[in-house]
C-alpha positions in Angstrom: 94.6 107.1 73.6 96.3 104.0 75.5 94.2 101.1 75.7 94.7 98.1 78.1 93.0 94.4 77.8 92.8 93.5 81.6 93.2 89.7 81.3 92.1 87.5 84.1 94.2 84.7 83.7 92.1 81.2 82.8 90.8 78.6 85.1 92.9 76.9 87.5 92.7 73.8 90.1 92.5 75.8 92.8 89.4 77.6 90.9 88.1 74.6 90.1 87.8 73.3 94.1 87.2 76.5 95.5 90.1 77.0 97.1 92.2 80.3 97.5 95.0 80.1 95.5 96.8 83.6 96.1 100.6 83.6 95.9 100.8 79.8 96.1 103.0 78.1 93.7 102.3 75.9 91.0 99.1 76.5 90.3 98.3 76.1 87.1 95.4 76.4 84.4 93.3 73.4 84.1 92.0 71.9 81.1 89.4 74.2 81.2 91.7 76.8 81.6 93.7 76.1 78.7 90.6 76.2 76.8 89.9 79.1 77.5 93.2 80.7 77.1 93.6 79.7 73.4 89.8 80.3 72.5 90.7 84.0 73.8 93.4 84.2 71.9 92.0 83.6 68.7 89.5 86.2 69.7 91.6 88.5 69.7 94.1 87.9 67.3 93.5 90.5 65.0 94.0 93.1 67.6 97.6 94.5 67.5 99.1 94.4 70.6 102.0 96.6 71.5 103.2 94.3 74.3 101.9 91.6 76.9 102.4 91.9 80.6 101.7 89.5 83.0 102.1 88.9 86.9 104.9 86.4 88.0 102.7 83.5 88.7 102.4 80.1 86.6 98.5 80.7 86.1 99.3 84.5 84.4 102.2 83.6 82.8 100.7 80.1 80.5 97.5 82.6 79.8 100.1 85.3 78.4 101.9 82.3 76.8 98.6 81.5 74.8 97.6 85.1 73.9 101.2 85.3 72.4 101.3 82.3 69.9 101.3 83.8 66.5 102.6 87.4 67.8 106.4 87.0 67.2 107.5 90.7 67.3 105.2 91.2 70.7 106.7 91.3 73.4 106.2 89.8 77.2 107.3 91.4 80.6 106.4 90.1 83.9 105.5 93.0 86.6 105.7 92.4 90.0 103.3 95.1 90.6 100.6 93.0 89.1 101.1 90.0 91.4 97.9 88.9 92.9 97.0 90.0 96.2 99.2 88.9 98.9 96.2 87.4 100.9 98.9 86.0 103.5 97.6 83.1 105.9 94.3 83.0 104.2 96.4 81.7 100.8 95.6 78.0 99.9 92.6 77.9 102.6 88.8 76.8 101.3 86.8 79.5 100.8 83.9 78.0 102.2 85.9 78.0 105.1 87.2 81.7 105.0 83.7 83.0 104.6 83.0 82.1 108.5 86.1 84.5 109.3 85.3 87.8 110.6 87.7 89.6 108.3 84.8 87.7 105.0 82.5 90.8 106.0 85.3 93.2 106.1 86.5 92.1 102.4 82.9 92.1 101.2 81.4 95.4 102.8 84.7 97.7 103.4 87.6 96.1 101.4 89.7 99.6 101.8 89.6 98.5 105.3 90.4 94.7 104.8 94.3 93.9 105.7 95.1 90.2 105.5 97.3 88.6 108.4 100.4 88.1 107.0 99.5 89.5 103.8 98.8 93.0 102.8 95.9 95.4 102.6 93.3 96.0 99.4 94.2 99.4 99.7 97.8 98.5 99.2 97.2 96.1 96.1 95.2 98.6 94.7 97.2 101.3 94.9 100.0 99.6 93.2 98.2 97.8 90.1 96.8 100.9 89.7 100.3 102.6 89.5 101.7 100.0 87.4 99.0 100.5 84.9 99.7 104.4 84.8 103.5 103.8 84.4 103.1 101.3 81.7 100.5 103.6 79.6 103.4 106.5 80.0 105.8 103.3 78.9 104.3 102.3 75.7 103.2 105.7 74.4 99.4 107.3 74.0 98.2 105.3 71.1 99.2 101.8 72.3 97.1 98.7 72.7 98.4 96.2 75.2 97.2 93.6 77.3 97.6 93.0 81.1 97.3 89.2 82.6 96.7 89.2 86.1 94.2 88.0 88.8 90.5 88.9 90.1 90.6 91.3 92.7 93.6 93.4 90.7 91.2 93.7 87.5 88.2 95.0 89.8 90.6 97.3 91.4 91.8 98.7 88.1 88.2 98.9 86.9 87.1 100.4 90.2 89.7 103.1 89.6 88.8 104.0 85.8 85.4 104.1 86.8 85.9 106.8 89.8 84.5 104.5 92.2 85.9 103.9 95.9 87.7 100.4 96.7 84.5 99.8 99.1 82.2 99.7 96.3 84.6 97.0 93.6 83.2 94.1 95.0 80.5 95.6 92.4 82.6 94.1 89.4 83.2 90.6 88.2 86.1 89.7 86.1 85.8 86.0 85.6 88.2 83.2 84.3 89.8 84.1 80.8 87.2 87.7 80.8 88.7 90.7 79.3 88.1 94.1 80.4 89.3 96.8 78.4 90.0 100.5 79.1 91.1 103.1 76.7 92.7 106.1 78.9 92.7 109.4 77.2 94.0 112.8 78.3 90.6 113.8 79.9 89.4 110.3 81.7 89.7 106.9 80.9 86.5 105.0 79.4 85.8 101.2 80.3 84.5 99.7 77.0 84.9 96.5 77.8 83.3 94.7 81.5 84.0 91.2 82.1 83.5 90.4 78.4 83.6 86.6 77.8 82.9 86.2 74.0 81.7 88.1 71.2 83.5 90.4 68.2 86.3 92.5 69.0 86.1 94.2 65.9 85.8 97.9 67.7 89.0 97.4 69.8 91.0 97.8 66.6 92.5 101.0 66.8 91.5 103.4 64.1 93.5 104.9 61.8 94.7 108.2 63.3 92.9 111.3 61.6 95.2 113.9 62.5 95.7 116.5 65.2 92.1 116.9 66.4 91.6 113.6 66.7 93.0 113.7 70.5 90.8 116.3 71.8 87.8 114.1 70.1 88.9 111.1 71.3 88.9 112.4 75.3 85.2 113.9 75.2 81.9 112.0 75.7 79.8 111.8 72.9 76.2 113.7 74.2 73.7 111.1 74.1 76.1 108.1 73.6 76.9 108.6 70.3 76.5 105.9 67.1 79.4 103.4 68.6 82.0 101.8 66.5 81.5 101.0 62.8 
């Protein structure tokens, strides 16, 4: 079993006054953001982390930053692959203004569809956070636990994909400022245990100890009924 704690990095200005941020530089967390970067990772400080990976950009990299503090022997790469969308033109604009644009209905009905001038499709950005998930899982090794810092629409799309849905229907899924969602891939599907989560214990994502050989044929089936959950 690999699991991944998507990370959505923490508030930021350009959050804060509703504007599209994208691949603009320097934007940053806000106080708020910050907040909520270090509350999350005392949340989840007792969870060992194999590694932390994060997109290139200031907001991603500062929430990483918080969720390493303490971890001295975890490491941090930055992936390209996990950059937020390129959303092109439409980068820095308000969003109460791009809502009146006729691609808006495009993104919010048929996203698989939606290509941004200048920028690239959702079916592009999709495809390739979903690959750098895959090749990171092969990476660390089946009974990792790593976290991933990186943007809105690249968590939905991630989620989307564990969840067997079509990229028309992830609009479905919120991953808000600072949320984790977590995903423990297994040899037979993965299993999102974790939606959006924004507080509470994170006592269950503590790997077990590992109970031998039969342990990962268990570990891929769904328990009939749902099962009695974690201790």
């Amino acid at each position: 079993m690999t699991t991944v704690l998507l990370v959505r990095h923490g508030r930021t200005t350009a959050n804060a006054s509703g504007v599209l941020a994208g691949r603009t530089p320097g934007v940053e967390l806000d106080e708020r953001g910050r907040e909520q970067a270090n509350a999350l990772a005392q949340r989840i400080a007792a969870v060992p982390l194999a590694a932390v990976i994060c997109s290139p950009l200031e907001r991603t990299r500062q929430t990483a930053e918080a969720l390493l503090v303490g971890r001295r022997d975890t490491p941090l790469y930055i992936d390209e692959q996990l950059n937020e969308c390129d959303y092109g033109h439409w980068a820095g604009r308000d969003l109460k203004t791009l809502a009146k644009e006729p691609l808006w209905k495009t993104v919010q009905a048929h996203p698989a569809a939606a290509v941004f001038p200048g920028g690239e499709g959702m079916a592009a950005m999709s495809a390739r956070a979903v690959t750098a998930i895959r090749t990171w899982n092969a990476s660390l090794g089946e009974h990792a636990t790593y976290a991933v810092v990186s943007h809105g629409d690249i968590i939905k799309a991630i989620a989307a994909d564990a969840l067997g849905m079509h990229l028309d229907l992830f609009q479905r899924i919120q991953a808000d400022p600072c949320s984790v969602t977590v995903i423990r891939y297994t040899l037979t599907r993965p299993f999102i245990l974790r939606l959006n989560d924004t507080g509470g214990d994170v006592a269950a994502l503590i790997p077990p100890k590992r109970r031998g050989k039969s342990r990962k044929t268990l570990a891929s089936e769904a328990v009939v009924g749902g099962g009695a959950g974690a201790d």
